[in-house]
N, C-alpha and C positions, 0 to 999 in steps of 0.2 A: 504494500500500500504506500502511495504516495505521501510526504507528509508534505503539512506548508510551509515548513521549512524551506522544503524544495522545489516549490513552487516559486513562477514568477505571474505576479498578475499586473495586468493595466487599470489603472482609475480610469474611468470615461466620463465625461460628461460633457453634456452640449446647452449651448446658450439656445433658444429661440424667437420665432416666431411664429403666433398660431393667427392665419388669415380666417377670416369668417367663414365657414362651411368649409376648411379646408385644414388636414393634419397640422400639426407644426411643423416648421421648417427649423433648415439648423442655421443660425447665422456664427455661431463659433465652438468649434472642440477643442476641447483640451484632455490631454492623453499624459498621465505618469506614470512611471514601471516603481512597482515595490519585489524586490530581489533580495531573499534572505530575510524576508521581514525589517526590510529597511527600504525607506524612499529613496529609489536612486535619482539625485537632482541632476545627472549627465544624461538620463532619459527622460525627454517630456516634448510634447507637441501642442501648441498653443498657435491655433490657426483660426482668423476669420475668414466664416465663407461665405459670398457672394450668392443672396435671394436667388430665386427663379424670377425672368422680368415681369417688372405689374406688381411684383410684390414691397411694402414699405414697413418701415419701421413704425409705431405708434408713441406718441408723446411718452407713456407708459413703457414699452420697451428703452428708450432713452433712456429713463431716469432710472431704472431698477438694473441695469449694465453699465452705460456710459457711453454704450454705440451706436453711432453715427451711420446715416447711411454715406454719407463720407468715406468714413472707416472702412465700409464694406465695397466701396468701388473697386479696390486693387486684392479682394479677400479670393481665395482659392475656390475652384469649382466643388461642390457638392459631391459629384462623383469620383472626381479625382482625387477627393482628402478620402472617400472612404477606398477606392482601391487602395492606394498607399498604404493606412491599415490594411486592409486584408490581405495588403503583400507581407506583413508584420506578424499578423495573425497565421496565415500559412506557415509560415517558415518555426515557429513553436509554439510550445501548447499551451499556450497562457489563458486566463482564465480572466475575466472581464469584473469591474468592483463598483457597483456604484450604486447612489445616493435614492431610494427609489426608483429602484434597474427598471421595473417596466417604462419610463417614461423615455429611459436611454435606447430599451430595446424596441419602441415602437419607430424611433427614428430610425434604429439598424435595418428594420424591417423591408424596408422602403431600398434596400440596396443587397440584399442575402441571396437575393437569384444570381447576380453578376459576382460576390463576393462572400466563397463559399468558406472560404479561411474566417471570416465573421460569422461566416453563418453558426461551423462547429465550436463556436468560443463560447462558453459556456458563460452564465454573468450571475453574478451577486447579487446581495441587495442588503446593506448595512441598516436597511430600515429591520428587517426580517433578522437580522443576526442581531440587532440593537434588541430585539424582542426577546428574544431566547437569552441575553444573556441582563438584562435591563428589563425586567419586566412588569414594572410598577409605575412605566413613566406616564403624566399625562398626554404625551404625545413626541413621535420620532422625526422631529423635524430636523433639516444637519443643525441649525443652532440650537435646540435644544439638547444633543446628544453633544454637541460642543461643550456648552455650560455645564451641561451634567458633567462630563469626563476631565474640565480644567483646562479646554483647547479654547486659546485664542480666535476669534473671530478675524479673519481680514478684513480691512478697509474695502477692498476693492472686491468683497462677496457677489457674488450672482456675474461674475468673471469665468470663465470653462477654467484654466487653468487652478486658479486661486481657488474654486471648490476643489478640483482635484486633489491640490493639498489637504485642505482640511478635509473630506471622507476617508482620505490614505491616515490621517493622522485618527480620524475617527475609529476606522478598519483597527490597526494596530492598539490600539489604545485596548479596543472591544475584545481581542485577544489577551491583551498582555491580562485583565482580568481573568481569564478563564486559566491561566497557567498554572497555579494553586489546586485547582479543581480536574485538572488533565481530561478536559471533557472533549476542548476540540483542538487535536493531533495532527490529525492527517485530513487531508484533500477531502476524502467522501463523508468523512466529519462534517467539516464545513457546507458543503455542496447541501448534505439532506438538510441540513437548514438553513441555509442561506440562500438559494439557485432560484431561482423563479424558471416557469415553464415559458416558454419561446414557442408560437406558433409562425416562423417568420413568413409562413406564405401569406397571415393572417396579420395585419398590423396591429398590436394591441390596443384594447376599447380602455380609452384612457377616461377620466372621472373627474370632475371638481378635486375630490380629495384628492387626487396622484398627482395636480398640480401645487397644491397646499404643502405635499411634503419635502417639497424641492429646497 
């Protein structure tokens, strides 16, 4: 059995936009690798990408990010930032970490047919491990799970990159508690409680609340 030890995973997560009657869009990912149970800061990707045309940012998008559609004239295509993961994803077995993952995995969804290295990447979901191992809180929001666990807030929060950090510090933190109790060891440990199911031909039916736990 694998442990997570020897696992390497990626934090994911993406900034968006949700246009009326229509998914959300990603206008920035940020991608970090945690190796050996430690954030590697020589691995990270902090990319704006560039709407589908017709698409705009809202006063509200502005203020809760800081981006421009300025910002986003020169930001990378959509498809391009996710092949590059999935040329990332191919190549080893890493396992995906993130912040209420179905909200991450509904945007992967959107790209799993072309990008089959994404597709078999299996993802997390620190709200679901914040349960099993935090299970008394009034709710698993990343700043709540921040204050509870003694993690710093960024400035620059609702940033792809800048959450990346703090769910990685979240992630580790929600372990280093369990270490005492040798509950979760190895990979399939984690996985039966943490893993959400992925129907990626199906984009996930996302909910008022899935966007509240962001």
């Amino acid at each position: 059995m694998k442990l997570i030890d020897d696992t390497e995973f990626l934090v994911i997560d993406f900034e968006t936009i949700t246009p009326k009657g229509r998914p959300p869009e990603p206008i920035e990912v940020g991608i970090l690798r945690i190796k050996q149970n430690k954030i590697d800061n020589n691995a990270s990707i902090d990319w704006l990408i560039k709407p589908p045309e017709g698409l705009h940012l809202t006063r509200f998008d502005t203020s809760q990010t800081g981006i421009t559609e300025q910002d986003l004239m020169h930001g990378i295509d959509a498809k391009r930032a996710m092949r590059i993961i999935d040329k990332s994803c191919s190549k080893k077995d890493y396992v995906f970490i993130a912040q209420n993952a179905k909200y991450e995995a509904n945007i992967l969804s959107h790209y799993t047919d072309e990008c089959k290295g994404i597709a078999k990447t299996p993802i997390i979901d620190t709200i679901l491990l914040a349960k099993h191992v935090l299970p008394k809180l009034s709710n698993y929001k990343l700043d709540t799970l921040a204050s509870t666990l003694g993690l710093r807030i960024p400035e620059n929060r609702h940033r792809a990159l800048a959450d990346c950090f703090l769910t990685a510090e979240v992630f580790l933190k929600l372990l280093e508690l369990q270490k005492g109790k040798h509950e979760i060891i190895y990979l399939d440990e984690l996985l039966n409680i943490a893993k959400i199911k992925t129907k990626y031909s199906e984009p996930q039916q996302l909910t008022l609340g899935d966007f509240m736990e962001l």
